[in-house]
C-alpha positions in Angstrom: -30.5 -29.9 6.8 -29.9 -33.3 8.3 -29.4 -34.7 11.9 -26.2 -36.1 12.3 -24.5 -38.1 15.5 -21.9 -36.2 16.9 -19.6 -39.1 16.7 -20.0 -39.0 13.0 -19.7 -35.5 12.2 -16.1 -34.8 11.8 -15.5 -33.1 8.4 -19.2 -31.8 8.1 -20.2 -27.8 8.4 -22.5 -26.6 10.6 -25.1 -25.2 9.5 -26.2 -22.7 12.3 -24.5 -21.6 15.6 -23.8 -23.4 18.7 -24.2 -21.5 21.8 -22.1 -22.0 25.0 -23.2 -21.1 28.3 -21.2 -21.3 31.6 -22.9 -19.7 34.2 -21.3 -16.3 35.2 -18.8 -16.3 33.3 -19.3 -17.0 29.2 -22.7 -16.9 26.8 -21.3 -16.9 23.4 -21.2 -19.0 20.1 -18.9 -22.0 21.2 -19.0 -22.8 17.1 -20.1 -20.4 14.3 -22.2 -21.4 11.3 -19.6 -22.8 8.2 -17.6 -24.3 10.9 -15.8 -27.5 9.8 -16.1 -29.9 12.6 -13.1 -31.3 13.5 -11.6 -34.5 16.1 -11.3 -32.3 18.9 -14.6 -30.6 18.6 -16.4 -33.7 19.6 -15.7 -33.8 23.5 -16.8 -30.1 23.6 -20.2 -31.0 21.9 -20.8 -33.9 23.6 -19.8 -31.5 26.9 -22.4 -29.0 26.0 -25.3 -31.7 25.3 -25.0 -32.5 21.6 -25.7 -35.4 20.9 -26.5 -34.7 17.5 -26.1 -32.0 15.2 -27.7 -30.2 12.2 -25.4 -30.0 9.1 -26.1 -28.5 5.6 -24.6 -30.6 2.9 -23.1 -28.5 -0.1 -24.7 -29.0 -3.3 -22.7 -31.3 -5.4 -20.2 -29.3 -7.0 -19.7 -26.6 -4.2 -17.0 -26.6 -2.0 -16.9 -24.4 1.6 -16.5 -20.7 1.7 -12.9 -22.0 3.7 -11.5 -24.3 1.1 -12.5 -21.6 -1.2 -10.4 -18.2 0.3 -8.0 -20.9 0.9 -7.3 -21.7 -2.6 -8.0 -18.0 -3.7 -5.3 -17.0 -1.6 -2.9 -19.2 -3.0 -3.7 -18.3 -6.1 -3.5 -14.2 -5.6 -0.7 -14.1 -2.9 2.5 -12.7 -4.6 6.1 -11.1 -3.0 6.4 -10.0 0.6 2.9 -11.0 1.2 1.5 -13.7 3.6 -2.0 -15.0 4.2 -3.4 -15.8 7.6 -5.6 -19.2 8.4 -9.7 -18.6 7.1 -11.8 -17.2 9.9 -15.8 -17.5 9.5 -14.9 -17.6 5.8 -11.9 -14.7 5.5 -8.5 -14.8 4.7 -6.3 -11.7 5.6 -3.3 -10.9 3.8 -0.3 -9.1 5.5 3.3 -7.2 4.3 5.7 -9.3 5.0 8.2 -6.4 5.7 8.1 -2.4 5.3 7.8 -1.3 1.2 5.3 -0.3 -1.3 1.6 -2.1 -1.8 1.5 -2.6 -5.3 -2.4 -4.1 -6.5 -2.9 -5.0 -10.0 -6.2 -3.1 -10.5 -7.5 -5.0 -13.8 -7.0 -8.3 -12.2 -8.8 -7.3 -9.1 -11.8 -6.2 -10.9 -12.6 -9.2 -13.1 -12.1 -11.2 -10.3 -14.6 -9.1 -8.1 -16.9 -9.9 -11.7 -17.2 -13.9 -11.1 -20.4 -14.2 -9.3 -19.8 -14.4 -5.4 -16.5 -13.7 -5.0 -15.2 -10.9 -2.8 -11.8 -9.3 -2.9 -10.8 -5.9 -1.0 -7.6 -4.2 -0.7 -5.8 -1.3 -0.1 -5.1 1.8 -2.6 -2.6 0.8 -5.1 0.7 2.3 -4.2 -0.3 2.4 -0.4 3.1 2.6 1.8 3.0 -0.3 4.4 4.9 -1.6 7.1 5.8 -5.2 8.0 2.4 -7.0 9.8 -0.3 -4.3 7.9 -3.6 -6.1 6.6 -3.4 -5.1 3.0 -6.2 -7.3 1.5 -8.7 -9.5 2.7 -11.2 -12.6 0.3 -14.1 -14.5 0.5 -17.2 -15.7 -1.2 -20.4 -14.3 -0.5 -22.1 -17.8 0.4 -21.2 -20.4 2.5 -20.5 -22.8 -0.2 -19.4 -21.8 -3.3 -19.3 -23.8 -7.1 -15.9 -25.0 -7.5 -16.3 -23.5 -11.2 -16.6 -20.4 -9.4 -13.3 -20.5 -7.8 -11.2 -22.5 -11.1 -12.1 -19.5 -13.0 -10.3 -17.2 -10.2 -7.5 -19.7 -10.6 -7.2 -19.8 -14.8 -7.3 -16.1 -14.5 -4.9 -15.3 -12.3 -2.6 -17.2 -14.6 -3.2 -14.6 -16.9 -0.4 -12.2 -14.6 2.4 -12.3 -13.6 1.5 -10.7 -10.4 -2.1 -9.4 -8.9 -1.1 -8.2 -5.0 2.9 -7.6 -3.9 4.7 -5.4 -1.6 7.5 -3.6 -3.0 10.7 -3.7 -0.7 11.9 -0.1 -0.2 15.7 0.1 -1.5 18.7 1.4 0.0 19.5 4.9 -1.9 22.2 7.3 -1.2 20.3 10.8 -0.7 21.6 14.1 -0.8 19.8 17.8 -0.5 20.3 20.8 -1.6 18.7 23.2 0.2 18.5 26.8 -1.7 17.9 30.7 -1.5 19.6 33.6 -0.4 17.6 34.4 2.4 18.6 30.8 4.0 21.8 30.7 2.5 22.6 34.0 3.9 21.0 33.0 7.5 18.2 35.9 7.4 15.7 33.1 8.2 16.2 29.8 10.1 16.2 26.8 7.8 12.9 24.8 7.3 12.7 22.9 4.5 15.7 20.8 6.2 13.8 19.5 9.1 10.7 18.7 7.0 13.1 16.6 4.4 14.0 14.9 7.9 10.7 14.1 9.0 9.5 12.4 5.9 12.6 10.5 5.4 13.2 9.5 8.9 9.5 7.9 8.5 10.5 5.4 6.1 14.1 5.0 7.6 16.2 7.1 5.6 18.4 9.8 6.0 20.0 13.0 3.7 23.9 12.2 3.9 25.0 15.3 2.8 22.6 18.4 2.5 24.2 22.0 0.8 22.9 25.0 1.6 22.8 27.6 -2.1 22.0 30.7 -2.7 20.2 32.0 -5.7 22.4 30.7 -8.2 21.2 29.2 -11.2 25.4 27.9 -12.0 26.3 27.1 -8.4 23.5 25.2 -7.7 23.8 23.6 -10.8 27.3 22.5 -9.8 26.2 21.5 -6.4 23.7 19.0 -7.6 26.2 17.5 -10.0 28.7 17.5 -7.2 26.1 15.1 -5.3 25.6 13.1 -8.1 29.6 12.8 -8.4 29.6 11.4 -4.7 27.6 8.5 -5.4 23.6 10.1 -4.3 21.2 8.5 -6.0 18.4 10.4 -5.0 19.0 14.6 -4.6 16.5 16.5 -3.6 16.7 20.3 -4.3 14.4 22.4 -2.4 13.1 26.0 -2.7 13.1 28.1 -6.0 10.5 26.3 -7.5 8.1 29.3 -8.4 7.9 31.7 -11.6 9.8 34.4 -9.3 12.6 35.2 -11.5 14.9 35.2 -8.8 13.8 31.4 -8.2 16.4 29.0 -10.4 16.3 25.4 -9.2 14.3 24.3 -12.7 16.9 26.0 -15.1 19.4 24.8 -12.5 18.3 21.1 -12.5 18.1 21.3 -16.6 21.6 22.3 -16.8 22.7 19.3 -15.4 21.8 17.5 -18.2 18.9 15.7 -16.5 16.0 14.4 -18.3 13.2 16.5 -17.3 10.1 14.2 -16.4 7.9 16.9 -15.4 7.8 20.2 -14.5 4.7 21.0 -12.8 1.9 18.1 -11.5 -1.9 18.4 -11.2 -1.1 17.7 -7.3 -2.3 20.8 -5.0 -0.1 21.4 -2.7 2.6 20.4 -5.3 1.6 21.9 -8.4 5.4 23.6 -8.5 7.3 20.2 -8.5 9.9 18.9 -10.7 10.9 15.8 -11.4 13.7 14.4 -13.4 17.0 11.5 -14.2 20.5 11.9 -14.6 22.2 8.5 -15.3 20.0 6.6 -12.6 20.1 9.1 -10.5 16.6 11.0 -9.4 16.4 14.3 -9.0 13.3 16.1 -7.9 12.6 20.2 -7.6 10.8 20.4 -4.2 8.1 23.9 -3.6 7.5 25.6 -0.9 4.5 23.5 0.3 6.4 20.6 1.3 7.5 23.3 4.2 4.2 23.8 5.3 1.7 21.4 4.4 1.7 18.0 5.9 0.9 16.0 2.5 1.6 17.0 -1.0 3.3 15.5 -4.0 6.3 14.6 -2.1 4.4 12.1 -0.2 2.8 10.8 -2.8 5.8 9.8 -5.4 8.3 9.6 -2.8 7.8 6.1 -1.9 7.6 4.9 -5.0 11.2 6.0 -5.4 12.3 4.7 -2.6 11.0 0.9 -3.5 13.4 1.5 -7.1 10.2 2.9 -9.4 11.1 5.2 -12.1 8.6 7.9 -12.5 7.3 8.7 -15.9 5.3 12.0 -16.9 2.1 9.4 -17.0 2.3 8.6 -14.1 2.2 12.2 -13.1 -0.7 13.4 -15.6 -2.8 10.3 -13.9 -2.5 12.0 -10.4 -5.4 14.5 -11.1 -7.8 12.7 -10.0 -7.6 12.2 -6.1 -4.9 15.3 -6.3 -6.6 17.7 -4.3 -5.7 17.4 -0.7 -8.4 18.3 1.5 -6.2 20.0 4.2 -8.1 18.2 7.3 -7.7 19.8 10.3 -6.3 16.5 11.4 -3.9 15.0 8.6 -4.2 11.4 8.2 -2.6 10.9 4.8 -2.1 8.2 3.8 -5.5 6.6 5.1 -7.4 8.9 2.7 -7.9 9.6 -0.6 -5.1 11.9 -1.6 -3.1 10.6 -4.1 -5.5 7.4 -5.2 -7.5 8.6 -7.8 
């Protein structure tokens, strides 16, 4: 450490913290350690008796854990994501607007491998809205080696994206809401208002919803009915079991549709269907979207909505993390269901 004037101090780091005291009112760090003095700090020094101060000068070759999140961040940040300023060595980074998290896992890693460096984020595929942290980087130290942070930089080349958020699409949705016990108004209709929750979360709504009964050819000619009215999503609920009197999966194949799945390693959700007629998505909803407050619903549903296809990979991969935990309190998605 060396003893530096005050006057001549502007651009240096501090090397420890400078406490402030006004009597009654404040005791705190005025200036934290790693703080770059600048012009305007040098009234408030000299104000609270510094007339010098100690300052740790960076091995040649490092630069300051700020310059170094700075440049990180710039090098990382990709669409609908912004950085705030470095605080005490940390840069946040925010959604821009409402869509889908998307973290390039690889790229994350072998960053998190270069000696020093830190990088956190969110779950891949985590649904955010506008002003949510998402990620946050620093380096361990307080100086870092500039190698340290060109190798961050030549590897991020390397992609052609490492964090984004996904802007949720516009979609045209339709339902079609099946069985005889609802169709023929023996019970009240559920699945309706739980379709409406989920959607009205992310700022959609069903345009049309069709109430069927147990009809594998009417229901078949309902969904392509949907499909001919310009929905680009239709979501069929109910009839999703091995009941024989359940037919929404021989239904949604006789549309033509090409089935993605039937069936996911999600519990609740293990009953799902997913599948694609000419762009449009069609998924085969079970009984558990009724009554549980997560399930595989939640998990692929906003993918869809920010434009992703689903594949049967993506499904199979879901396994792991698949088991909800049914907590009396349900705080999905700020747990691990769904992000294996």
């Amino acid at each position: 450490m060396k003893a530096i004037p005050v006057a001549d101090s502007v651009g240096m780091v501090l090397s420890h913290d400078l406490t402030k005291i006004v009597s009654g009112k404040f005791k705190g760090p005025a200036f934290k350690k790693g703080h770059v003095i600048q012009p305007e700090d040098i009234p408030v020094l000299l104000s609270m008796g510094k007339d010098h101060i100690y300052i740790w000068e960076p091995p040649e070759g490092h630069i300051h854990e700020n310059d170094a999140a700075y440049r990180i961040a710039k090098t990382v940040i990709g669409n609908g994501i912004v950085h705030t300023e470095p605080h005490e060595g940390k840069i946040s980074f925010k959604a821009d607007y409402d869509g889908l998290f998307k973290v390039n896992k690889n790229a994350i890693n072998r960053i998190n491998s270069i000696l020093n460096m830190c990088f956190s984020t969110l779950h891949n595929n985590f649904p955010v809205n506008q002003g949510k942290t998402v990620a946050a980087t620093r380096v361990i130290p307080l100086t870092i080696e500039e190698k340290a942070v060109i190798e961050v930089e030549s590897l991020a080349r390397e992609y052609e994206w490492i964090i984004k958020v996904t802007k949720f699409k516009p979609l045209k949705i339709g339902a079609v809401i099946t069985g005889n016990e609802v169709y023929y108004k023996r019970i009240e209709d559920a699945f309706g208002p739980a379709l409406k929750k989920k959607l009205d979360s992310f700022g959609y709504s069903i345009e049309e919803q069709i109430y069927m009964p147990d009809d594998i050819n009417r229901i078949t000619d309902t969904i392509l009915q949907l499909k001919e009215n310009g929905k680009e999503l239709i979501l069929v609920a109910g009839g999703m079991s091995v009941d024989p009197d359940d037919r929404t999966p021989g239904a949604i194949k006789n549309t033509g549709a090409s089935i993605i799945t039937y069936g996911s390693p999600v519990l609740p959700g293990a009953m799902f269907m997913a599948a694609e007629l000419e762009g449009t998505i069609i998924l085969g909803l079970p009984a558990c979207v009724i009554y549980s407050p997560s399930t595989i619903l939640d998990i692929v549903l906003p993918r869809i909505l920010a434009g992703e296809l689903i594949n049967r990979e993506d499904i199979i991969q879901l396994g792991v993390g698949g088991l909800c935990q049914n907590c009396e309190i349900c705080f999905y998605p700020n747990c691990g269901f769904g992000k294996g």
